[in-house]
mmCIF entry with sequence, helices, sheets and N, C-alpha, C, O atoms, coordinates in Angstrom:
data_MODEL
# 
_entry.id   MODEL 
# 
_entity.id                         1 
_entity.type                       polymer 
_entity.pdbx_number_of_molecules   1 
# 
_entity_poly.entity_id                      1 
_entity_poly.type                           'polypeptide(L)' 
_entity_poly.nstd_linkage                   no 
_entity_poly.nstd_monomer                   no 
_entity_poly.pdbx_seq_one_letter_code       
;(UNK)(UNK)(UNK)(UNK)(UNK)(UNK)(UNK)(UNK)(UNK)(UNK)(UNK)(UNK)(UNK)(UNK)(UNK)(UNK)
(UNK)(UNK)(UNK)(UNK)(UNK)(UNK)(UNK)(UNK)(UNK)(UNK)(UNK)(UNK)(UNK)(UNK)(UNK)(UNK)
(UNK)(UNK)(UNK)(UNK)(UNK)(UNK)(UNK)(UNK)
;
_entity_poly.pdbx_seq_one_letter_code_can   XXXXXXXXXXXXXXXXXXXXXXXXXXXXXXXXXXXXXXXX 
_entity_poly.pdbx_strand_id                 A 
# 
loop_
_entity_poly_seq.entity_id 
_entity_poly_seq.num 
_entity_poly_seq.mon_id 
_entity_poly_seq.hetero 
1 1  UNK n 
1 2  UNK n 
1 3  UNK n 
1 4  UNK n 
1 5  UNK n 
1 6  UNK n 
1 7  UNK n 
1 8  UNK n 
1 9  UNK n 
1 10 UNK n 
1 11 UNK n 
1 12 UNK n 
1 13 UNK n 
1 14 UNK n 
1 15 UNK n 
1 16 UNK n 
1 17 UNK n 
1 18 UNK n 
1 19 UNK n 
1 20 UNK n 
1 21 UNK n 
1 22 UNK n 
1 23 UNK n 
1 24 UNK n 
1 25 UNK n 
1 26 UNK n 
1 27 UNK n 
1 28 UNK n 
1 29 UNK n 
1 30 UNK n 
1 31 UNK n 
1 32 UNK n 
1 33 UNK n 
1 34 UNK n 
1 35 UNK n 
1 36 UNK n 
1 37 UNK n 
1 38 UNK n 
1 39 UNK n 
1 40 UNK n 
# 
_struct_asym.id          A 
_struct_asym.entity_id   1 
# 
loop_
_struct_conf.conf_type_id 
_struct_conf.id 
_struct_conf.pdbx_PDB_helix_id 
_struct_conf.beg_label_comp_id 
_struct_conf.beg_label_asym_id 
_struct_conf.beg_label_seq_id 
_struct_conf.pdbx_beg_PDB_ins_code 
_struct_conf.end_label_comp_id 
_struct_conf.end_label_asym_id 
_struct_conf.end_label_seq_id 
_struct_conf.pdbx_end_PDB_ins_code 
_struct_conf.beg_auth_comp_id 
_struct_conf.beg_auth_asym_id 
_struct_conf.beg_auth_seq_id 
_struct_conf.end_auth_comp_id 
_struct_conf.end_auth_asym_id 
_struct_conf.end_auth_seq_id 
_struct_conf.pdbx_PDB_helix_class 
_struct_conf.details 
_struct_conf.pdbx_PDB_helix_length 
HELX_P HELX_P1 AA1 UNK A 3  ? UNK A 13 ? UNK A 3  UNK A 13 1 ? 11 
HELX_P HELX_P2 AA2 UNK A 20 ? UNK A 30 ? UNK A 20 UNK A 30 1 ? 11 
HELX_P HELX_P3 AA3 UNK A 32 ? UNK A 38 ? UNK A 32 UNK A 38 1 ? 7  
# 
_struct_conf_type.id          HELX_P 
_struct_conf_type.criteria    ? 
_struct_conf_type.reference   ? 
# 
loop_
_atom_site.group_PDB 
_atom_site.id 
_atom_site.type_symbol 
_atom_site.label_atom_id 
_atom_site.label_alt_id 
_atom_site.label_comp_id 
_atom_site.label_asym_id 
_atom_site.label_entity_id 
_atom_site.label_seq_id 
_atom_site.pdbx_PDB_ins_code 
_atom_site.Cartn_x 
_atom_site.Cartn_y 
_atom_site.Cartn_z 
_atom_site.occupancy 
_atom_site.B_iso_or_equiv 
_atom_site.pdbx_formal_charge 
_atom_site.auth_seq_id 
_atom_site.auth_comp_id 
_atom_site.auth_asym_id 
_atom_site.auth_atom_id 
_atom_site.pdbx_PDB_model_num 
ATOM 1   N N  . UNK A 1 1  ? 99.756 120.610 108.584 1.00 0.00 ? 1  UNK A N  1 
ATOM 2   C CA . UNK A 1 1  ? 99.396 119.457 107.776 1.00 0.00 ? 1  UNK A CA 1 
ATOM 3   C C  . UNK A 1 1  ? 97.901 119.553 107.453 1.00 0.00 ? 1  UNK A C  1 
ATOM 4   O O  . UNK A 1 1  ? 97.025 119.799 108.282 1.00 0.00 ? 1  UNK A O  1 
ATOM 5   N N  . UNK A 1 2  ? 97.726 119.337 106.199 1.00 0.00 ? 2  UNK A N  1 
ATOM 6   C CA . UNK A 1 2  ? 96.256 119.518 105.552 1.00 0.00 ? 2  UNK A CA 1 
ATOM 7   C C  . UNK A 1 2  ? 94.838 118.343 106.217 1.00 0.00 ? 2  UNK A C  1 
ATOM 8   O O  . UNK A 1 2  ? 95.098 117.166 106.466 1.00 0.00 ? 2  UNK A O  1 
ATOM 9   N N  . UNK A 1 3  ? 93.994 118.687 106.334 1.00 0.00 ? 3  UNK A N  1 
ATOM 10  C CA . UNK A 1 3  ? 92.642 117.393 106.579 1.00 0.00 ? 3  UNK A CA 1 
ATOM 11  C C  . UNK A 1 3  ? 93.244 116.585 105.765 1.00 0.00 ? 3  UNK A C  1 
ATOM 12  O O  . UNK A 1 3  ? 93.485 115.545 106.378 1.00 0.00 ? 3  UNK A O  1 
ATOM 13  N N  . UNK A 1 4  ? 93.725 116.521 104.350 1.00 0.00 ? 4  UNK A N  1 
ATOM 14  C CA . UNK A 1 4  ? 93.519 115.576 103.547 1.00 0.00 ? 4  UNK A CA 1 
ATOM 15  C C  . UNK A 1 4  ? 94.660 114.507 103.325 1.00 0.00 ? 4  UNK A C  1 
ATOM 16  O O  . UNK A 1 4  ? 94.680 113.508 102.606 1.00 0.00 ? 4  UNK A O  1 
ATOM 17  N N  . UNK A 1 5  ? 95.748 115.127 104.307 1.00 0.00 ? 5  UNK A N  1 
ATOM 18  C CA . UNK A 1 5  ? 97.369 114.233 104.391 1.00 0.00 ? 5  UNK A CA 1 
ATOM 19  C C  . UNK A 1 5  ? 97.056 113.778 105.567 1.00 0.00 ? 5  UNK A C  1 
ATOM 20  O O  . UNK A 1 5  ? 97.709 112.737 105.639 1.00 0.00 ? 5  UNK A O  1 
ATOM 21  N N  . UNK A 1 6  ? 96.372 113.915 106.702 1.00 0.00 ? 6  UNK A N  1 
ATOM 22  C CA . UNK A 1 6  ? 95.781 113.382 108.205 1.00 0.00 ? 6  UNK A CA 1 
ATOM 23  C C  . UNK A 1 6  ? 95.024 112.614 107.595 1.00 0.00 ? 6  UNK A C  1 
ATOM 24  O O  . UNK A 1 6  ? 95.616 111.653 108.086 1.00 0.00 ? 6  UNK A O  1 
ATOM 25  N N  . UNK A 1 7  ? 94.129 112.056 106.871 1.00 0.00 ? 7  UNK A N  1 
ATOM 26  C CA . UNK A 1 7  ? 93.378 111.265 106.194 1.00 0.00 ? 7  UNK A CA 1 
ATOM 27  C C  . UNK A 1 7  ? 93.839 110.069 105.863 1.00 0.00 ? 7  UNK A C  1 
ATOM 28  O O  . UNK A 1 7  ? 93.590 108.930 106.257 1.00 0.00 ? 7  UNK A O  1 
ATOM 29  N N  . UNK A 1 8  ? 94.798 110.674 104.800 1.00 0.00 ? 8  UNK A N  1 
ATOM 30  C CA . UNK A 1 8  ? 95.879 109.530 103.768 1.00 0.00 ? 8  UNK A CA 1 
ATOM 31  C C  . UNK A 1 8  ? 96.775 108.815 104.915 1.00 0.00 ? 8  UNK A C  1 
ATOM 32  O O  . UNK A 1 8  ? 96.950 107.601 104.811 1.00 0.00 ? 8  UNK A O  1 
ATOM 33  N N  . UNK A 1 9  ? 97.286 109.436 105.883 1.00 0.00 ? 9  UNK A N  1 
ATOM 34  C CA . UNK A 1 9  ? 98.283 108.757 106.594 1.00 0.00 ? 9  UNK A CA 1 
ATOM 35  C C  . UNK A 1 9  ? 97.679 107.508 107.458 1.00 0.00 ? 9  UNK A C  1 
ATOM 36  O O  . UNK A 1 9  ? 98.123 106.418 107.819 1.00 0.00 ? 9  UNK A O  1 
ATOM 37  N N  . UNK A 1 10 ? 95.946 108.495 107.669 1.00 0.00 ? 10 UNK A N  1 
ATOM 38  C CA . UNK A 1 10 ? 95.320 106.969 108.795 1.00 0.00 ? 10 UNK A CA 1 
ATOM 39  C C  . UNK A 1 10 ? 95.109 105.767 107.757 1.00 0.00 ? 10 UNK A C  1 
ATOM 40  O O  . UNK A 1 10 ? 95.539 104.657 108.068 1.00 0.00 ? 10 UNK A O  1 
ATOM 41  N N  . UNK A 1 11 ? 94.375 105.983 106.373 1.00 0.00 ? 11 UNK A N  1 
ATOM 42  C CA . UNK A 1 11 ? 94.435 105.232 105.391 1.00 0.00 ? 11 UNK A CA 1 
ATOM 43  C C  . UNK A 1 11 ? 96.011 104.384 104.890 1.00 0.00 ? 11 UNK A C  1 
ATOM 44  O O  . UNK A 1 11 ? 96.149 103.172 104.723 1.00 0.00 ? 11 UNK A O  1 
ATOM 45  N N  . UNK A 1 12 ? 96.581 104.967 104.805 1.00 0.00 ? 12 UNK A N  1 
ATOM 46  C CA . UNK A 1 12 ? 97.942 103.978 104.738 1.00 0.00 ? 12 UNK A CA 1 
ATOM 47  C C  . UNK A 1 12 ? 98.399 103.230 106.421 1.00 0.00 ? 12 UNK A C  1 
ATOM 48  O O  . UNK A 1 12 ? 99.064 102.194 106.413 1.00 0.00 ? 12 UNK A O  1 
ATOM 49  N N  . UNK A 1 13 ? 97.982 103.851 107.745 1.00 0.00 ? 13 UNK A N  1 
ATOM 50  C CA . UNK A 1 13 ? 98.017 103.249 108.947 1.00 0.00 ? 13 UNK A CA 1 
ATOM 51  C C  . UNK A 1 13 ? 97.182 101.665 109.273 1.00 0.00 ? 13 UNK A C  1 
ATOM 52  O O  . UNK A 1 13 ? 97.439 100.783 110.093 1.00 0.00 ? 13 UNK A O  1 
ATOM 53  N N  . UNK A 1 14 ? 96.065 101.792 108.200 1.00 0.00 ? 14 UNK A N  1 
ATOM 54  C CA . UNK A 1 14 ? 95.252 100.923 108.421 1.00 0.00 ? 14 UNK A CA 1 
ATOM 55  C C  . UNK A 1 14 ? 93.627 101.146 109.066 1.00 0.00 ? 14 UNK A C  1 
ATOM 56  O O  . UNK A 1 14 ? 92.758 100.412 109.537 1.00 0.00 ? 14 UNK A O  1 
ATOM 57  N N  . UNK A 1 15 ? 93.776 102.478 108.807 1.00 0.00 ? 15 UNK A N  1 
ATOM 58  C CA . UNK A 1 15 ? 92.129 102.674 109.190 1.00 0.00 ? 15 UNK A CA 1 
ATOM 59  C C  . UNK A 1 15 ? 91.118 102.814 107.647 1.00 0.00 ? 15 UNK A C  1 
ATOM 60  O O  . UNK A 1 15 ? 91.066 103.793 106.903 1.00 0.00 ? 15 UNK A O  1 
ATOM 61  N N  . UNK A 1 16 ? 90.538 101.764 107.534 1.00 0.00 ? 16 UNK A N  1 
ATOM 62  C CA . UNK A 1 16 ? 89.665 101.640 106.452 1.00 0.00 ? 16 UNK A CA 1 
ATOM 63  C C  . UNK A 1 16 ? 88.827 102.581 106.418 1.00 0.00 ? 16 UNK A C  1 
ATOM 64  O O  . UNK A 1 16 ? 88.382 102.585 105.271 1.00 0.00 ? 16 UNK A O  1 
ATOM 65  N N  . UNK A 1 17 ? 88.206 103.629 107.191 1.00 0.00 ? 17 UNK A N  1 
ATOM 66  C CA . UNK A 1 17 ? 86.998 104.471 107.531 1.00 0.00 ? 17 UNK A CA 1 
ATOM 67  C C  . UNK A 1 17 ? 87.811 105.651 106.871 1.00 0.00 ? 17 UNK A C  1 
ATOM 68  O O  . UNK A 1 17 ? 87.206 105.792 105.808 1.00 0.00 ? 17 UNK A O  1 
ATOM 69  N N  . UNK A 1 18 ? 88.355 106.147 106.876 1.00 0.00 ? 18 UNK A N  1 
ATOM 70  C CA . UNK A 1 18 ? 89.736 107.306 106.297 1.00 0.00 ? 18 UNK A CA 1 
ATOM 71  C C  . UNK A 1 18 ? 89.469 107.663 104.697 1.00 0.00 ? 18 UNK A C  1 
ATOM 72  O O  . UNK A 1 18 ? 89.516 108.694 104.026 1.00 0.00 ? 18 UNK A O  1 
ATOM 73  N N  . UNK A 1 19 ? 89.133 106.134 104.417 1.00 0.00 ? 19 UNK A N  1 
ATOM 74  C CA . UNK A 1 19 ? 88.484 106.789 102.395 1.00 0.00 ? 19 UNK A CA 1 
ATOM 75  C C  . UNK A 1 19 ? 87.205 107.346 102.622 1.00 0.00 ? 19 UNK A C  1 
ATOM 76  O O  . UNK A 1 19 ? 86.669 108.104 101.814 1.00 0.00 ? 19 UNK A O  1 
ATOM 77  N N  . UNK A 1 20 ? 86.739 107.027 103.607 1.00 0.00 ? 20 UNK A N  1 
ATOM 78  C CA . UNK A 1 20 ? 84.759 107.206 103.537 1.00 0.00 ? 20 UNK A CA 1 
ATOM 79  C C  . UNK A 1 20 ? 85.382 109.123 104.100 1.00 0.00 ? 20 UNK A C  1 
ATOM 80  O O  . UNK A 1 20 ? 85.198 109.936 103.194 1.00 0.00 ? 20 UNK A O  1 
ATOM 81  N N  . UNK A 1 21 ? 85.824 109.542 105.004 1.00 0.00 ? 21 UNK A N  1 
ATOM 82  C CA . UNK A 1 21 ? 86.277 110.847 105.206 1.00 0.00 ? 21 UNK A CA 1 
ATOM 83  C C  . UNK A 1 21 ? 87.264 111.713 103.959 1.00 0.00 ? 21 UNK A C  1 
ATOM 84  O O  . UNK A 1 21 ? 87.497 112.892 103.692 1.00 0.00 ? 21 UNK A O  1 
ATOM 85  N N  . UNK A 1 22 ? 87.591 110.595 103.506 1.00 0.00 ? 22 UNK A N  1 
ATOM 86  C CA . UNK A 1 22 ? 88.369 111.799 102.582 1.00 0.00 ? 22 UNK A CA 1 
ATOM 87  C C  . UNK A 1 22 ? 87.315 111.781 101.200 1.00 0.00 ? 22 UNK A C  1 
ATOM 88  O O  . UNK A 1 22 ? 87.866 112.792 100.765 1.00 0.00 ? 22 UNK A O  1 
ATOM 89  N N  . UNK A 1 23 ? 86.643 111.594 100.524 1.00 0.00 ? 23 UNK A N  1 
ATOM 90  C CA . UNK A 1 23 ? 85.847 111.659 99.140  1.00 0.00 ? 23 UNK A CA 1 
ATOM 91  C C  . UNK A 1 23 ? 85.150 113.012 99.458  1.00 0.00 ? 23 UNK A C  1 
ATOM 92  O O  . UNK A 1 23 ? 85.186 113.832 98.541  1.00 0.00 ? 23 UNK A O  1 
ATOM 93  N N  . UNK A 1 24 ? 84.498 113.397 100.651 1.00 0.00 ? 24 UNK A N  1 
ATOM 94  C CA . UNK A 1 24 ? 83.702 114.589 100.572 1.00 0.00 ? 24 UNK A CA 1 
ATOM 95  C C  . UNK A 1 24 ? 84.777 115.606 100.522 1.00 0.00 ? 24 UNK A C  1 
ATOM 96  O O  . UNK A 1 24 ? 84.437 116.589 99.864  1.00 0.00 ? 24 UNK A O  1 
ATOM 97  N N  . UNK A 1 25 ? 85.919 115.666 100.996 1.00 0.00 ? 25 UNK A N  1 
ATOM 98  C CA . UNK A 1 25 ? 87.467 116.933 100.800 1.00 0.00 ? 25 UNK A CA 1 
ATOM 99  C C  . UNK A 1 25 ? 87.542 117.345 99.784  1.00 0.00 ? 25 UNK A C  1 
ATOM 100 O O  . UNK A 1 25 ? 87.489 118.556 99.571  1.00 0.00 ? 25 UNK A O  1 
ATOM 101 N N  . UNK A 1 26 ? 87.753 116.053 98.441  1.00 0.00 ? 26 UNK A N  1 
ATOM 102 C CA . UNK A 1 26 ? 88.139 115.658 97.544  1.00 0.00 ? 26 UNK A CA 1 
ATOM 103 C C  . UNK A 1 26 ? 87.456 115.784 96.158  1.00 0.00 ? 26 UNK A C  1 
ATOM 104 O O  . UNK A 1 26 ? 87.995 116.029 95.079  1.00 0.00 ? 26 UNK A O  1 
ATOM 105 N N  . UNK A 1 27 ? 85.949 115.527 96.471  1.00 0.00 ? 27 UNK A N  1 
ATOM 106 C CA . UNK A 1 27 ? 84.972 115.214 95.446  1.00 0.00 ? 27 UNK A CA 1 
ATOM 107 C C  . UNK A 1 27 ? 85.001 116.895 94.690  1.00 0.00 ? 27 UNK A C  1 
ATOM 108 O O  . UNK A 1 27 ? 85.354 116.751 93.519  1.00 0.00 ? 27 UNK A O  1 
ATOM 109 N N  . UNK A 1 28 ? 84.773 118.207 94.971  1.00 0.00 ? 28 UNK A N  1 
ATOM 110 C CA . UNK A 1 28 ? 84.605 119.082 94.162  1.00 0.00 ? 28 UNK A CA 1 
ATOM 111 C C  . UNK A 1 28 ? 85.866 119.483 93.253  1.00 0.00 ? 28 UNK A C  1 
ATOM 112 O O  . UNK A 1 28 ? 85.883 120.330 92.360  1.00 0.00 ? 28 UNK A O  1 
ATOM 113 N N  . UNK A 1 29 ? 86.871 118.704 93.679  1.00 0.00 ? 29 UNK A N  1 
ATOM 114 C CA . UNK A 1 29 ? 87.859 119.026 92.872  1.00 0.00 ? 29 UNK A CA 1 
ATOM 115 C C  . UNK A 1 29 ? 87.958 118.227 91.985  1.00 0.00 ? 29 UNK A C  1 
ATOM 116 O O  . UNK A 1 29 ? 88.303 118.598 90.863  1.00 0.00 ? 29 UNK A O  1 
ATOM 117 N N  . UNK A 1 30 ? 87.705 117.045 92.237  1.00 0.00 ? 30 UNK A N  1 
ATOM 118 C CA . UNK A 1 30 ? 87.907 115.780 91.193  1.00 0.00 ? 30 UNK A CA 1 
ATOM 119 C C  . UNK A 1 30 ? 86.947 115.900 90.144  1.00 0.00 ? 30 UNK A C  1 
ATOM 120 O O  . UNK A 1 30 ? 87.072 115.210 89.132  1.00 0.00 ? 30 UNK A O  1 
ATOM 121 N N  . UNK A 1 31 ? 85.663 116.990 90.326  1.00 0.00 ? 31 UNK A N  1 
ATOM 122 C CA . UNK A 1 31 ? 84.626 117.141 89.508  1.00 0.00 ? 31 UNK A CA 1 
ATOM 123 C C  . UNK A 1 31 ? 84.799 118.295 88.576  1.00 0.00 ? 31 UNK A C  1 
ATOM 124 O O  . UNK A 1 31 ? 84.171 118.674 87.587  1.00 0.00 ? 31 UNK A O  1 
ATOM 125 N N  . UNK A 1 32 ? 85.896 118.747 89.236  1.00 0.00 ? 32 UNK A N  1 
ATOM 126 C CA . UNK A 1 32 ? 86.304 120.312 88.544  1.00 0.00 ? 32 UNK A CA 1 
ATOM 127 C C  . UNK A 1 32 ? 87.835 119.356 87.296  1.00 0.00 ? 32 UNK A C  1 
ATOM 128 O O  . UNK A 1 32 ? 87.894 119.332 86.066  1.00 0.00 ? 32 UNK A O  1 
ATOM 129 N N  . UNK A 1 33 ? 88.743 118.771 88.280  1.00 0.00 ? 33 UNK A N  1 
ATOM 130 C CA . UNK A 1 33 ? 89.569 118.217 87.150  1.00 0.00 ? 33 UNK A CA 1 
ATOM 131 C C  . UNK A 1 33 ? 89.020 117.751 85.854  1.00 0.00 ? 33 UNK A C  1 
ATOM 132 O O  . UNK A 1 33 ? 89.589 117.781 84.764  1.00 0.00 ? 33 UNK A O  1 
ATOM 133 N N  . UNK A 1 34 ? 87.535 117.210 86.199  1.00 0.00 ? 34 UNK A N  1 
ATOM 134 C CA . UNK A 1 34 ? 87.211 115.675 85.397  1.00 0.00 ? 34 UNK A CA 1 
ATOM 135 C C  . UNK A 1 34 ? 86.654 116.724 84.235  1.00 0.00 ? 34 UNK A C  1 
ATOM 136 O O  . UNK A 1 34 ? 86.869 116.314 83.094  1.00 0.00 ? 34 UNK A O  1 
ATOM 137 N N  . UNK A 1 35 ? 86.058 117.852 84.314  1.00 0.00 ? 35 UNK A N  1 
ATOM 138 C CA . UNK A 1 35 ? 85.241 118.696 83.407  1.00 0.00 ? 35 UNK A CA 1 
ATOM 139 C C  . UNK A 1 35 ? 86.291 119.156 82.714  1.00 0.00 ? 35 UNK A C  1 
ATOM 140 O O  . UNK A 1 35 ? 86.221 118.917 81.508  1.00 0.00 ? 35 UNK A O  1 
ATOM 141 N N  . UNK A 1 36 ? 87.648 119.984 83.227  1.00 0.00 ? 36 UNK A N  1 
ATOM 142 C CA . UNK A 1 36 ? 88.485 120.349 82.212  1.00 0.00 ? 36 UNK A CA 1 
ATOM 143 C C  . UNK A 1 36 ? 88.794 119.793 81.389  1.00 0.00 ? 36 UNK A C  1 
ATOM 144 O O  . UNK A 1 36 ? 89.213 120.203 80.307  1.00 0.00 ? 36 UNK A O  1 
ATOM 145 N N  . UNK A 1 37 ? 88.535 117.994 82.012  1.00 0.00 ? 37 UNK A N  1 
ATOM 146 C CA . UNK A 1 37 ? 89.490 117.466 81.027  1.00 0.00 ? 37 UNK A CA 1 
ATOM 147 C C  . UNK A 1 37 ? 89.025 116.877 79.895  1.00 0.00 ? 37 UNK A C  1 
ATOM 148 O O  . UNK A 1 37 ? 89.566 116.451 78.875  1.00 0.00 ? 37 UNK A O  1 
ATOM 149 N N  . UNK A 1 38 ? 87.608 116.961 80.394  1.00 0.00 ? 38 UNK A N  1 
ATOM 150 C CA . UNK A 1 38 ? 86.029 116.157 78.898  1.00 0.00 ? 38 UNK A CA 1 
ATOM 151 C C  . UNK A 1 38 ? 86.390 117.684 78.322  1.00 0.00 ? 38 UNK A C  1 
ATOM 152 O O  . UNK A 1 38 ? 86.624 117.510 77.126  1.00 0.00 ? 38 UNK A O  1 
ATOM 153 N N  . UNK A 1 39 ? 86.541 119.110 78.639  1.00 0.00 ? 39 UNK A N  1 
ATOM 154 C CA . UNK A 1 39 ? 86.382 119.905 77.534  1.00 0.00 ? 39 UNK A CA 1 
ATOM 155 C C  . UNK A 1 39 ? 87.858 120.002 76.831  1.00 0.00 ? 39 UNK A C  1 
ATOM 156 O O  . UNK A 1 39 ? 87.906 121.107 76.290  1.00 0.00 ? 39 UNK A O  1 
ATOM 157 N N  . UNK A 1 40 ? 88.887 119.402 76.656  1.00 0.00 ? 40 UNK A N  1 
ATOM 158 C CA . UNK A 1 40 ? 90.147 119.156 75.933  1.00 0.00 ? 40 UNK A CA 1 
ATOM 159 C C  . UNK A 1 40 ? 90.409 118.211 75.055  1.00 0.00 ? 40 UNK A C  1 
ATOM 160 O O  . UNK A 1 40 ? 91.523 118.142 74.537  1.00 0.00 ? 40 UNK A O  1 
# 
């Protein structure tokens, strides 16, 4: 199981601290999606 589904599961469990851990996993990809998608 990935860091980032151990994350989501404490976040749906009820641990609020779980978004503040998952954005740094997350952030270079979401910056890589977000560019493909301004150049389309």
């Amino acid at each position: 199981m990935s860091n980032v589904t151990q994350i989501l599961q404490k976040f749906e469990g009820g641990d609020s601290s779980a978004a503040e851990q998952l954005l740094p996993l997350v952030y270079d990809d979401l910056r890589t999606l977000d560019a493909l998608r301004l150049c389309h």
